[in-house]
Backbone bond lengths (Angstrom), bond angles and torsions (degrees), N, CA, C in turn:
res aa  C-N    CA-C-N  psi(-1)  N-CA   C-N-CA  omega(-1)  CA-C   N-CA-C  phi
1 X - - - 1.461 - - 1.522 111.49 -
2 X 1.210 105.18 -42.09 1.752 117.70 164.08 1.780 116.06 -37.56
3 X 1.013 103.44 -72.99 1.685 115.59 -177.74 1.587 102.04 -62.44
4 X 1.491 131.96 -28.51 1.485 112.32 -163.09 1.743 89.06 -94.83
5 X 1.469 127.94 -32.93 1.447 106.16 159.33 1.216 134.31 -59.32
6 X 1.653 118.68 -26.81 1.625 106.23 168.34 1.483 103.25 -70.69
7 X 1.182 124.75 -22.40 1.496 102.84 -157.95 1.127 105.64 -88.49
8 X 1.341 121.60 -21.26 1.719 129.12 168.34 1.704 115.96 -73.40
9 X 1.586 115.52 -30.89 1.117 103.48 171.45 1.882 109.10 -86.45
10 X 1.401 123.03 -12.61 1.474 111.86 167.76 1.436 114.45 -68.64
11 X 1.434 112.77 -40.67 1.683 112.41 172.98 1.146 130.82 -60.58
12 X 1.849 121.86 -27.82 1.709 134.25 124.36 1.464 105.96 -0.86
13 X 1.537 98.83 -85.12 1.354 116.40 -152.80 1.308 113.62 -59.55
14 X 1.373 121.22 -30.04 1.445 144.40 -177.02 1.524 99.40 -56.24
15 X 1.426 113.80 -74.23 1.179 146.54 -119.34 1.854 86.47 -95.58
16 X 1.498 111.28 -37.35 1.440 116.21 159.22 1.562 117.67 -66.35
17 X 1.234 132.82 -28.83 1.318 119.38 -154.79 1.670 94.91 -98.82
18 X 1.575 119.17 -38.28 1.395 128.78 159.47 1.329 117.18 11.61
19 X 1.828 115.72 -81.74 1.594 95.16 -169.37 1.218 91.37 -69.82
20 X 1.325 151.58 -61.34 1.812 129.01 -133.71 1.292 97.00 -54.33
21 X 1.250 125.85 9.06 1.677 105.52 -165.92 1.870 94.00 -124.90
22 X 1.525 104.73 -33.91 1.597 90.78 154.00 1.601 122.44 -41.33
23 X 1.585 100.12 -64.46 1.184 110.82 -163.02 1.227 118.41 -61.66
24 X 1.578 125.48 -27.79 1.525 119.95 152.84 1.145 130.96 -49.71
25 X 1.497 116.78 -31.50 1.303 117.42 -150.45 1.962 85.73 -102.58
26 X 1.329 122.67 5.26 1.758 116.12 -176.68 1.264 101.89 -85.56
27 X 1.497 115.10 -32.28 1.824 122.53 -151.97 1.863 82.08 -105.33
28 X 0.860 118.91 -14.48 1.753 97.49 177.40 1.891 126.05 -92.55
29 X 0.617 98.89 165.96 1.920 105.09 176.63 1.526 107.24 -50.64
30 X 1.185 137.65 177.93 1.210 137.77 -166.60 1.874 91.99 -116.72
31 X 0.946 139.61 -10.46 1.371 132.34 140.76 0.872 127.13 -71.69
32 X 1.592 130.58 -3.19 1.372 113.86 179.46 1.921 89.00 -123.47
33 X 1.074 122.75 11.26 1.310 121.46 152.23 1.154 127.36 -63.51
34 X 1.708 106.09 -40.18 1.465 115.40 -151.62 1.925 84.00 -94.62
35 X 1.168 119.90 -10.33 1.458 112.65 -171.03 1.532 107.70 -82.17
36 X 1.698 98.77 -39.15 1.235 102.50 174.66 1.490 120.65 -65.73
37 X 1.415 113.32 -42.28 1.402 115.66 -174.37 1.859 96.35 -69.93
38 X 0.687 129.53 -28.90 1.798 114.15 177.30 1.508 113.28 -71.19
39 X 1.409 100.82 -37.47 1.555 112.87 -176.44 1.681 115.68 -60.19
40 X 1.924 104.43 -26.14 1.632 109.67 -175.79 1.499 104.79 -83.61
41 X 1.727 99.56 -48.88 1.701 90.37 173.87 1.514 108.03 -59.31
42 X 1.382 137.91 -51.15 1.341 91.85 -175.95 1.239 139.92 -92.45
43 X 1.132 106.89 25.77 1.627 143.80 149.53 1.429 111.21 -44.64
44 X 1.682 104.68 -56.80 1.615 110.87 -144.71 1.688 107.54 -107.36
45 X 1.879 97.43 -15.55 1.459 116.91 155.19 2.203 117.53 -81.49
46 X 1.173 105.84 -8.49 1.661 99.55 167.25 1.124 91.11 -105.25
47 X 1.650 146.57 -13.14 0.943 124.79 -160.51 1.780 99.20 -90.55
48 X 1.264 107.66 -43.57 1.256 114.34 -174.93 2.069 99.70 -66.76
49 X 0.944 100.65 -42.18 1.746 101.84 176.96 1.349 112.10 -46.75
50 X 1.419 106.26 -66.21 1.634 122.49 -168.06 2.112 102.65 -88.90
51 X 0.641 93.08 123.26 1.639 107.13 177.31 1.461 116.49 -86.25
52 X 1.429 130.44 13.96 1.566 136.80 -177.25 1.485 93.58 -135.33
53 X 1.573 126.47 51.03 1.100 137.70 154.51 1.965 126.05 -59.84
54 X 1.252 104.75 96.44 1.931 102.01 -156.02 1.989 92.94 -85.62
55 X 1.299 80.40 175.19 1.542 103.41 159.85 1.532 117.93 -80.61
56 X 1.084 105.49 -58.90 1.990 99.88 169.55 1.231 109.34 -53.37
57 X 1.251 151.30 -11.48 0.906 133.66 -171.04 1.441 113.33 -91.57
58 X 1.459 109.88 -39.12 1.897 119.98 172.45 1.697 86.64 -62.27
59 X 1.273 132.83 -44.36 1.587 122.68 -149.54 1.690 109.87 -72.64
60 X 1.590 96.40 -27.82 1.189 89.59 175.02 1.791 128.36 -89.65
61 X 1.438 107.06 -11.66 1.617 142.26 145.40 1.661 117.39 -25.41
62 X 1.523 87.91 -51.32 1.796 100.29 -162.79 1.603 82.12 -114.89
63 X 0.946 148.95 30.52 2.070 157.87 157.30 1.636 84.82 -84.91
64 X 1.376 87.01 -66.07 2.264 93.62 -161.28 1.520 121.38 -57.61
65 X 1.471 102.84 -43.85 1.077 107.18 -174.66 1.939 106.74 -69.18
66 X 1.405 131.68 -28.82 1.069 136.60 163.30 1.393 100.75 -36.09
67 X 1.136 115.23 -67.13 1.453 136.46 -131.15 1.735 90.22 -80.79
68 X 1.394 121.97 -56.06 1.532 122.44 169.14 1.502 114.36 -43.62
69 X 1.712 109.89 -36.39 1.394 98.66 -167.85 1.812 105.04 -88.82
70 X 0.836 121.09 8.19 1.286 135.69 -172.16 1.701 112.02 -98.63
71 X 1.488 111.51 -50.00 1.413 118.69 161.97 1.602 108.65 -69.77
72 X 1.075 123.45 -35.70 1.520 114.51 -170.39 2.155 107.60 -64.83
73 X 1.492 92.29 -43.46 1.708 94.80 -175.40 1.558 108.07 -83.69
74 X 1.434 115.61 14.77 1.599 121.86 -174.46 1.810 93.94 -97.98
75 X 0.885 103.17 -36.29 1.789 125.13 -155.04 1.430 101.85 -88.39
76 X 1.788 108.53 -44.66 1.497 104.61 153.77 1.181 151.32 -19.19
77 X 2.108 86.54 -75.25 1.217 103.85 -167.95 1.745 96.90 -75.32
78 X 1.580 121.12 -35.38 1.496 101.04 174.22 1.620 127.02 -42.93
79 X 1.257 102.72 -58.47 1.431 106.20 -170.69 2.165 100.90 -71.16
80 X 1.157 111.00 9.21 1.828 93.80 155.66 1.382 112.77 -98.37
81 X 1.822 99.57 -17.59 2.051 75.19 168.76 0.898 103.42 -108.31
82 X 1.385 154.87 7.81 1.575 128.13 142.33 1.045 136.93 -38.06
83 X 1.070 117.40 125.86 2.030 128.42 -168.18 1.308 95.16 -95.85
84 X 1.428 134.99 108.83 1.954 132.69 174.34 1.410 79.78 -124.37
85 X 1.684 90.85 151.84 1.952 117.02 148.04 0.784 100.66 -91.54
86 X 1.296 124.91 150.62 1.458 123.76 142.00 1.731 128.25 -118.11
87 X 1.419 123.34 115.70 1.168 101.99 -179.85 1.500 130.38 -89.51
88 X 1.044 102.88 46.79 1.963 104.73 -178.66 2.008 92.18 -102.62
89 X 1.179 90.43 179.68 1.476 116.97 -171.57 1.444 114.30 -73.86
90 X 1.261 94.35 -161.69 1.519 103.41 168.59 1.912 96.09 -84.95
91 X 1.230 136.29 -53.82 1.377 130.60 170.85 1.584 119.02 -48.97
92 X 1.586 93.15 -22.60 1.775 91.47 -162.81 1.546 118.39 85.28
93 X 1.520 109.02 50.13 1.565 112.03 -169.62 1.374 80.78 -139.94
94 X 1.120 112.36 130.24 1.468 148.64 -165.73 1.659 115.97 -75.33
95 X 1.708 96.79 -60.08 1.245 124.20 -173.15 1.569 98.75 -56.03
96 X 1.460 134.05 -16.13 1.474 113.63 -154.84 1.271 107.02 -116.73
97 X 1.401 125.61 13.76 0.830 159.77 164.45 1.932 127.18 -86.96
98 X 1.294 120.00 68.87 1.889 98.22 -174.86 1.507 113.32 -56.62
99 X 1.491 130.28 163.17 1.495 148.90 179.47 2.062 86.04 -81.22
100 X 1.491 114.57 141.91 1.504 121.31 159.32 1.059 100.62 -65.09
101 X 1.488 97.56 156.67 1.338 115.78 174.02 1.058 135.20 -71.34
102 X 1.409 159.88 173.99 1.282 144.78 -177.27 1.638 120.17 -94.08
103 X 1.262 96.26 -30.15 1.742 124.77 176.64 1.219 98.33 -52.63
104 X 1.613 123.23 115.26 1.840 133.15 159.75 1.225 100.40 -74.55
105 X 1.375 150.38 -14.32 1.664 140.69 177.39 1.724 93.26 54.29
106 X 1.139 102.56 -163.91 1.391 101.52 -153.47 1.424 110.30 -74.93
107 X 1.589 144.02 59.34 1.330 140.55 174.93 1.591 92.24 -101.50
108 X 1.156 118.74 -44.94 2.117 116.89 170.51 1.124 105.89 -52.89
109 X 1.469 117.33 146.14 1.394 113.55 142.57 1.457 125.24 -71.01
110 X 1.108 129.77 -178.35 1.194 139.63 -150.25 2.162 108.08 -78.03
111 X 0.287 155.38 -115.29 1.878 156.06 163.95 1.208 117.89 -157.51
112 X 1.213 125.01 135.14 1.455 123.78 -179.93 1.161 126.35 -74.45
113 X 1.183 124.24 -32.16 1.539 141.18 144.88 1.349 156.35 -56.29
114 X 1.070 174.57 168.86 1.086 140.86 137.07 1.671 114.82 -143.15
115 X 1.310 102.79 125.74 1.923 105.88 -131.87 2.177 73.76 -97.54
116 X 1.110 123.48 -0.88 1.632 88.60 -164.46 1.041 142.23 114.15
117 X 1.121 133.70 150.14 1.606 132.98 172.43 1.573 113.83 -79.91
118 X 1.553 119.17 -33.83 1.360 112.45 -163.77 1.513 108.08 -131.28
119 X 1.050 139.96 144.40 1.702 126.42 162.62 1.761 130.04 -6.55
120 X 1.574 91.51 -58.15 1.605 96.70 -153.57 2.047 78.54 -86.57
121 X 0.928 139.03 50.15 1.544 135.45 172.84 1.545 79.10 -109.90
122 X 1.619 107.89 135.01 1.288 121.85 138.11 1.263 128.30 -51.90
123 X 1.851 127.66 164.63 1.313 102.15 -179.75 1.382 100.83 -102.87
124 X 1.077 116.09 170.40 1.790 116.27 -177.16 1.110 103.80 -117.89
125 X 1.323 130.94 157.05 1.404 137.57 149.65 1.836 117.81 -81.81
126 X 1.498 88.63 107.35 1.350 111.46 -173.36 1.456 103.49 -64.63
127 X 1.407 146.48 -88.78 1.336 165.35 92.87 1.319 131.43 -6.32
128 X 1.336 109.87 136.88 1.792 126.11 -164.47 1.807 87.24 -123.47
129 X 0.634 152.79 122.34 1.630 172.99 57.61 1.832 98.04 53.94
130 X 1.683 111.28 -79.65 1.135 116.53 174.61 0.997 129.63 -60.26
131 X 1.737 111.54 -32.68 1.303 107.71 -173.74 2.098 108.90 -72.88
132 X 1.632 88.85 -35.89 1.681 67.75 164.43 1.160 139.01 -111.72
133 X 1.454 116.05 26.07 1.892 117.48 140.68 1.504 94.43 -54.78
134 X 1.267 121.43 -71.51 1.725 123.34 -159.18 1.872 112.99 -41.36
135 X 1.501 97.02 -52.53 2.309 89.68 160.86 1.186 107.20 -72.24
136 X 1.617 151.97 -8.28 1.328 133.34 -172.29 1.636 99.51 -87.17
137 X 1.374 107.95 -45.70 1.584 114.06 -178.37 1.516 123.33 -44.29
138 X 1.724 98.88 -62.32 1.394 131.18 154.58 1.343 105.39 -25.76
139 X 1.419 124.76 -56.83 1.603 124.02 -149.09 1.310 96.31 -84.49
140 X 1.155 121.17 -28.84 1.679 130.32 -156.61 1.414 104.40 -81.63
141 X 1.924 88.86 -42.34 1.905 93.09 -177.92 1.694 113.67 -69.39
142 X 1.146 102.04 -3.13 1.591 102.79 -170.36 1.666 109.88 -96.41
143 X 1.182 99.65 -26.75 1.354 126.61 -173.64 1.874 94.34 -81.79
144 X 1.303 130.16 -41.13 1.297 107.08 164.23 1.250 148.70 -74.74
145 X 1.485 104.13 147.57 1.646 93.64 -147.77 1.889 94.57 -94.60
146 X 1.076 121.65 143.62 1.478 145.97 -175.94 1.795 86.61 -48.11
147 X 1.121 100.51 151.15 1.314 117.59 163.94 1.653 119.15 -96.51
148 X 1.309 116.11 127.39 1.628 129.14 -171.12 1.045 128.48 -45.81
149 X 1.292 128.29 89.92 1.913 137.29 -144.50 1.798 85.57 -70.10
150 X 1.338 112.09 142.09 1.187 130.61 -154.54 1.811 106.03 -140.07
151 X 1.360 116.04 152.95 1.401 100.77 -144.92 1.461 113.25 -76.31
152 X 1.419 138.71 162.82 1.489 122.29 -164.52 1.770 76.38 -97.52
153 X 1.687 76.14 174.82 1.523 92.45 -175.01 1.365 124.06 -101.72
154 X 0.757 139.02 151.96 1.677 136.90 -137.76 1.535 120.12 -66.04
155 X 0.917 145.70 112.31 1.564 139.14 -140.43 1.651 111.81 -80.97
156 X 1.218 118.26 -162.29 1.671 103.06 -140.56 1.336 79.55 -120.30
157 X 1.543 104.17 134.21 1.504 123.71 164.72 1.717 114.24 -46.03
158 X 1.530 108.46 -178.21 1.418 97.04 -177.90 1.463 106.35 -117.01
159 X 1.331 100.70 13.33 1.419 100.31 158.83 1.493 128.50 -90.63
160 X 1.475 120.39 -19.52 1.221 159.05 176.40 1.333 103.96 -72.74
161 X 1.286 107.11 -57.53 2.018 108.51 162.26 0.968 124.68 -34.08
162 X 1.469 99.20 -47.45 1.517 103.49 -143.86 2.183 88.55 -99.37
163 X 1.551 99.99 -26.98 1.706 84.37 171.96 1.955 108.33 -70.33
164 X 1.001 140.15 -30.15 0.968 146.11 -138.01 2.006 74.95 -86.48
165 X 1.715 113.57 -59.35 1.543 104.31 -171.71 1.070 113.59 -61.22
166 X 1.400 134.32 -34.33 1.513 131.34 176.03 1.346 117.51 -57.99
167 X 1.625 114.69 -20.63 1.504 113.28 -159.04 1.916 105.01 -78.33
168 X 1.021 137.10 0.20 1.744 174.03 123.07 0.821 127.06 -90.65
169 X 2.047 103.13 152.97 1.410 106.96 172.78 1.498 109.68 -91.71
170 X 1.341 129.88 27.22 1.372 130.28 164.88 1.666 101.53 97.21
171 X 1.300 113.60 173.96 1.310 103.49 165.04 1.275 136.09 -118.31
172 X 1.224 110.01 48.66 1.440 134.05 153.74 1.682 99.04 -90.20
173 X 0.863 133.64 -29.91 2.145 138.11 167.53 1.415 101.48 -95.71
174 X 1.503 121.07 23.65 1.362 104.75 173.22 1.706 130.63 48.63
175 X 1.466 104.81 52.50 1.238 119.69 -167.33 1.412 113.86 36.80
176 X 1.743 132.80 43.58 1.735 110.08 -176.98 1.194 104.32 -50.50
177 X 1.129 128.31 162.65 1.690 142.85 144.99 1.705 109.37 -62.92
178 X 1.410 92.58 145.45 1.513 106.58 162.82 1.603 101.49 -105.54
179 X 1.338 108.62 122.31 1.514 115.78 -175.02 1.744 119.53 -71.46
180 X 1.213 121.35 133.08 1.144 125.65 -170.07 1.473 100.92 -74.76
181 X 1.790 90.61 147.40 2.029 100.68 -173.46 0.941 114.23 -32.54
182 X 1.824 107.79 -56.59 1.790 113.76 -167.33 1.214 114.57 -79.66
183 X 1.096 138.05 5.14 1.496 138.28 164.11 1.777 106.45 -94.19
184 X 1.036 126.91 0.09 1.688 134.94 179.44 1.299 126.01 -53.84
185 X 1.844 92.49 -42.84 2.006 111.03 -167.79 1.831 85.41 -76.69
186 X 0.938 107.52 -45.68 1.466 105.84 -168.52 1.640 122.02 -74.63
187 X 1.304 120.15 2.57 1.049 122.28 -178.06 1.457 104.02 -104.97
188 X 1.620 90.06 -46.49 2.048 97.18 -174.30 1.539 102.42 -62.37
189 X 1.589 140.23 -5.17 1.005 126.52 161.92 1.498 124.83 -77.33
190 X 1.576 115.48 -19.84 1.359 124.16 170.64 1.667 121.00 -74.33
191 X 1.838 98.35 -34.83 1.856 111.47 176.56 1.429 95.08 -58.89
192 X 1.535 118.73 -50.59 1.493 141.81 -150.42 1.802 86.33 -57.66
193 X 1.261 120.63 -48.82 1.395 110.53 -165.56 1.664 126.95 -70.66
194 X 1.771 89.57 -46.77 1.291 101.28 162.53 1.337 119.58 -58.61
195 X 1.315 143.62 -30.90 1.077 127.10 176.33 1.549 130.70 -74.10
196 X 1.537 122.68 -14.43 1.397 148.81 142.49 1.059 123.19 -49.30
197 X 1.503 131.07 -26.65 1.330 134.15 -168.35 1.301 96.90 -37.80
198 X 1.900 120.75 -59.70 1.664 128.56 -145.02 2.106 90.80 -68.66
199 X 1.267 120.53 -10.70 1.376 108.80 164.71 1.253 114.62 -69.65
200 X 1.266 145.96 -28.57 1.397 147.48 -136.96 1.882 97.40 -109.26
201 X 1.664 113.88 -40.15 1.214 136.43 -165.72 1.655 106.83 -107.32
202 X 1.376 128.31 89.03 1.501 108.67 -178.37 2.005 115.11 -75.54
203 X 1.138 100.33 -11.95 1.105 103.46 -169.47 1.992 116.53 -101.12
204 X 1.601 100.19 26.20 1.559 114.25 -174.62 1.712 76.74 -148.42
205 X 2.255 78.23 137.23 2.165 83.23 168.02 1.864 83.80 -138.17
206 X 1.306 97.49 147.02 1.371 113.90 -179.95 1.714 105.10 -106.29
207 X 1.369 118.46 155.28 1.503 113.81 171.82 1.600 94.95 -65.53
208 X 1.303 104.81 171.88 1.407 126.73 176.03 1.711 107.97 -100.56
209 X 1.323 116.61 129.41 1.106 111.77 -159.47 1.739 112.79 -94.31
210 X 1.201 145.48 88.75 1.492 136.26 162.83 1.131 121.08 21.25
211 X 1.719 138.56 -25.52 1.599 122.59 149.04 1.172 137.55 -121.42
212 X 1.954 95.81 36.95 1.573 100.15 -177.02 1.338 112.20 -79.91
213 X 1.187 109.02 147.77 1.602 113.82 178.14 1.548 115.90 76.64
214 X 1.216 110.18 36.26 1.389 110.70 170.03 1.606 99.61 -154.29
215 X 1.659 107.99 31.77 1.821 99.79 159.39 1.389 98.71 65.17
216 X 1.357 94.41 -169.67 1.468 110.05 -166.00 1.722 121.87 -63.74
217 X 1.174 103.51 -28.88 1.864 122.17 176.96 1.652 88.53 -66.31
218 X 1.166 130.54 -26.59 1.571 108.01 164.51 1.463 140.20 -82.15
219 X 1.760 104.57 3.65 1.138 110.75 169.13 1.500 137.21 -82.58
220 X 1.049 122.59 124.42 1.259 120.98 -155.91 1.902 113.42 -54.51
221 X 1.433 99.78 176.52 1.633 86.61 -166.51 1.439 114.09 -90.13
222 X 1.683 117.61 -23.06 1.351 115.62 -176.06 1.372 95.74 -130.80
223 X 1.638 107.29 111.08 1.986 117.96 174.81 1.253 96.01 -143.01
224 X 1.102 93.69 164.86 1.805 116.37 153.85 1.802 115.11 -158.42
225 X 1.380 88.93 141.61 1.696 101.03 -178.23 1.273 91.11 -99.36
226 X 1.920 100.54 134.21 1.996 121.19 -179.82 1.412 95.15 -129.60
227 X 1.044 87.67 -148.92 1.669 117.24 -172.43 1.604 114.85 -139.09
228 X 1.429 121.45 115.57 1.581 95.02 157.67 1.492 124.16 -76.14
229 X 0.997 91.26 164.34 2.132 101.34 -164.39 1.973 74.83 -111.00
230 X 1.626 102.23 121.08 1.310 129.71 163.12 1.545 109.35 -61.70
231 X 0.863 112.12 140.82 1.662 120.03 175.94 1.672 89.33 -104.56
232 X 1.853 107.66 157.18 0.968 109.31 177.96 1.395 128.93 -79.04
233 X 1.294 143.90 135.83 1.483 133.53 -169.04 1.636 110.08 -95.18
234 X 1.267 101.27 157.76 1.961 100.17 -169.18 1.698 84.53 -68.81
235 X 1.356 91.85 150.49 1.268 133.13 170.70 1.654 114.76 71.39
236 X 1.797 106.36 -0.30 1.579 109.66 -158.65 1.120 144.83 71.34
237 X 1.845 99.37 2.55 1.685 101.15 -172.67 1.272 112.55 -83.96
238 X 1.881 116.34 143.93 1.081 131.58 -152.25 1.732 101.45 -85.61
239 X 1.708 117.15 111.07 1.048 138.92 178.27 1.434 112.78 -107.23
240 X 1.845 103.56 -164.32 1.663 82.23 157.23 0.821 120.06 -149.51
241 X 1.934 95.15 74.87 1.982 122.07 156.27 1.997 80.21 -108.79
242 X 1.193 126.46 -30.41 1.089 122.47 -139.86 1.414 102.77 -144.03
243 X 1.499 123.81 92.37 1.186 132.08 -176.57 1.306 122.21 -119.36
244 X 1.438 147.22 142.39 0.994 157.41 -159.55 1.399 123.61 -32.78
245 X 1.044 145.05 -154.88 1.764 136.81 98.29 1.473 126.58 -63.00
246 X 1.481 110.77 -27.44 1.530 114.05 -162.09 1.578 91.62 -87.48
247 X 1.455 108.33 -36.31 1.861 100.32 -175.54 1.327 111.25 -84.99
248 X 1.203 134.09 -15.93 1.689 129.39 153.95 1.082 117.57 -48.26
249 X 1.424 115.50 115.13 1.381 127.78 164.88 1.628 122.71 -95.79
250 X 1.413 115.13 152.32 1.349 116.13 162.46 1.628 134.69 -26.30
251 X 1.133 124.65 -65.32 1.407 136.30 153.11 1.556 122.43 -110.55
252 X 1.517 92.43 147.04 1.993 105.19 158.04 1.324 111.29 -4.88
253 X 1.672 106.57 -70.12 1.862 99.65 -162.06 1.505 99.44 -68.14
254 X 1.372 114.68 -34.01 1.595 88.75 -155.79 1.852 119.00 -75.00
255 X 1.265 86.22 0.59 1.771 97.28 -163.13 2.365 83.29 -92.94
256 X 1.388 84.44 -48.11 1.564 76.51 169.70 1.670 139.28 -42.45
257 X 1.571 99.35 -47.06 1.414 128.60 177.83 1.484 104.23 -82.91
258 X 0.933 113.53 13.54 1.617 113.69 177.09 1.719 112.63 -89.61
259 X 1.149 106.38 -51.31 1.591 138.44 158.62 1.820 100.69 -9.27
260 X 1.396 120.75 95.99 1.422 114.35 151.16 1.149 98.62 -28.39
261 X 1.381 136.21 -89.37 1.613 128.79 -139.41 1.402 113.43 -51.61
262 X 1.353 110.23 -56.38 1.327 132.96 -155.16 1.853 99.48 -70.34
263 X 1.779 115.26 -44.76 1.242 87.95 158.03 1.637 144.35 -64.96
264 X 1.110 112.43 1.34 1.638 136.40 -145.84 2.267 72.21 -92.14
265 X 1.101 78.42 -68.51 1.848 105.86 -169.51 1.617 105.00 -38.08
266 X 1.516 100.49 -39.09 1.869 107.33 -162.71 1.383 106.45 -92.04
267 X 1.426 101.43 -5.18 1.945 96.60 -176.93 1.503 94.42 -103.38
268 X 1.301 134.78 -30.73 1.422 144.13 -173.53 1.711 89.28 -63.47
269 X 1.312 115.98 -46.06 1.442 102.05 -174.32 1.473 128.26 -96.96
270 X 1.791 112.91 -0.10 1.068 140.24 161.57 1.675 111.81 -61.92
271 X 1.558 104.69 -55.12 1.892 110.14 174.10 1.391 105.19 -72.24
272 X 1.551 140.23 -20.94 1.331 126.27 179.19 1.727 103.57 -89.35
273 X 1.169 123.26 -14.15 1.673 109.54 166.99 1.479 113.14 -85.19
274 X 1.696 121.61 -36.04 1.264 136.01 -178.42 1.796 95.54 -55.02
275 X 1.612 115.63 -53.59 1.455 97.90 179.76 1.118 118.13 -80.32
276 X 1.696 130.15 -20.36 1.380 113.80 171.29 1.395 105.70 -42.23
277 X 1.558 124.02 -79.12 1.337 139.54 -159.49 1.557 108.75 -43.91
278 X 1.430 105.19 -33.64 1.759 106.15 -175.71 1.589 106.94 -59.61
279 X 1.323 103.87 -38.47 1.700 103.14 -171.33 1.242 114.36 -72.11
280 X 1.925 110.75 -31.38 1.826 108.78 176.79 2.136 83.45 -88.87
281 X 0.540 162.47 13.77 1.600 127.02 169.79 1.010 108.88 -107.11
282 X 2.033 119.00 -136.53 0.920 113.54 -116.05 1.636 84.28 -102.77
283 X 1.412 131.12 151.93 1.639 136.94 164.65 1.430 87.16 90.64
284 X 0.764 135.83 66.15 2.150 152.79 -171.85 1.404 112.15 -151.51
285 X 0.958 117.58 -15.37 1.916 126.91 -168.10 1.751 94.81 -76.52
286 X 1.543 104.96 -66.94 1.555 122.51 -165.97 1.569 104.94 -50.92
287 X 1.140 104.35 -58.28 1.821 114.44 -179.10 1.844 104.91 -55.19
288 X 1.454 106.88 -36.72 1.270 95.60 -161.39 1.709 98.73 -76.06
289 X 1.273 131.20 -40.18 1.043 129.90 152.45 1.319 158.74 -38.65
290 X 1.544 114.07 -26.34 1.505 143.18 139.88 1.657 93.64 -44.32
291 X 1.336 112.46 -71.77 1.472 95.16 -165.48 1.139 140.74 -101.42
292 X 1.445 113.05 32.32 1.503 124.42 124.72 1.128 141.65 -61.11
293 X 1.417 114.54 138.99 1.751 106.04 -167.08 1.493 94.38 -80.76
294 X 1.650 91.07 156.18 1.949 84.45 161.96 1.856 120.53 -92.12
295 X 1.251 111.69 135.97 1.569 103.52 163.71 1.365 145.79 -10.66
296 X 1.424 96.88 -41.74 1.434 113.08 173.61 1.498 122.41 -118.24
């Protein structure tokens, strides 16, 4: 009675563990079916042999077989993303197949060098790069064709000559300019200053120049008003070759009129015109009349 209850409760156990072992064996390869199915019969032949058939022992049965089906779909999925060539055939025979060649044919350019047939050959310089941009340029420039000389334009009257020579004093005067009309009023105010200077200075006399006092028709025909450019003085101290920024003024007079002395000088001669004029203007009649005698 002993043995026909184990053997009814092992056929239980059997008869329970059954599908998981279908169901392994649906999702696996058909080699690892047939491993499994040998592995149960002789499973189910020690089991039937040996009569101390356990439960850990199927548990650890259905551990492995997990564990195989787990490496097998790992190994799978690797080898679907592996990218291989292969060079065998349609059989997979190697030999019938030659390796490419190594030679790119003409996708390189050409080599800069050229080492030789044998070791002890020096290497040479095959090709210059620059040197042939420099014939391509060359070739190209030769290759362009001149552009179609087209008619000149009608040549210059001799009145046109002759304004073009007047417009300078040539260049023996270093091309001066002859100053344009409308720039005239504005210049004769700059001659106008310089020629006043010897008012500002009693103790400097300048020649008198050939068109003072006759306005602008006395200005000569080829001038120009500059600047001298100061050279620097030892040590930089501000003189007057060599004056500040703050003591540079806008124009001639004002740098002139800047001068302690010279203003001292310009007001002394400012009160001797103010009293000339006082005696001819206005409230001069009455006085001048007091001191006349009368006739009688």
């Amino acid at each position: 009675m002993e043995r026909t209850t184990s053997t009814a409760a092992k056929g239980k156990e059997r008869a329970i563990d059954t599908p998981e072992e279908i169901l392994l064996e649906d999702t696996n390869t058909e080699d690892t079916s047939s491993s499994e199915s040998s592995e149960t019969e002789s499973g189910s032949d020690s089991d039937s042999d040996s009569d101390t058939a356990s439960p850990e022992y199927l548990e650890s049965l259905l551990q492995k077989a997990k564990a195989s089906l787990r490496a097998k779909a790992a190994e799978k999925k690797a080898d679907d993303n592996e990218e291989f060539m292969s060079l065998g055939g349609i059989d997979g025979d190697v030999s019938q197949l030659p390796l490419p060649a190594l030679d790119p044919g003409a996708s390189l350019p050409p080599p800069y060098f050229d080492l030789g047939g044998s070791k002890k050959d020096t290497p040479k310089l095959a090709r210059d790069p620059d040197g042939e941009a420099t014939v391509a340029q060359a070739s190209s420039s030769k290759a362009f064709v001149a552009p179609e000389l087209k008619r000149a334009k009608e040549p210059l009257t001799n009145r046109e000559k002759k304004a073009l020579k007047n417009a300078t004093a040539g260049p023996s005067w270093f091309d001066l300019p002859a100053p344009a009309p409308e720039d005239l009023p504005r210049l004769y105010r700059e001659v106008e200053a310089l020629r006043l200077r010897n008012q500002l200075d009693p103790k400097r006399f300048y020649r008198r120049d050939e068109g003072e006092g006759k306005g602008i028709k006395g200005l000569p025909k080829y001038f120009a008003v500059g600047k001298i450019v100061d050279t620097p003085t030892p040590f930089e101290k501000a003189t007057s070759s060599n004056l500040t920024c703050a003591e540079r003024k806008r124009t001639i007079v004002e740098e002139l009129v800047d001068d302690a002395e010279a203003r001292s000088y310009a007001k002394r001669k400012y009160e001797d015109l103010q009293r000339v004029r006082g005696e001819r203007g206005r409230g001069t009649l009455r006085k001048k009349m007091e001191g006349r005698k009368p006739k009688w």
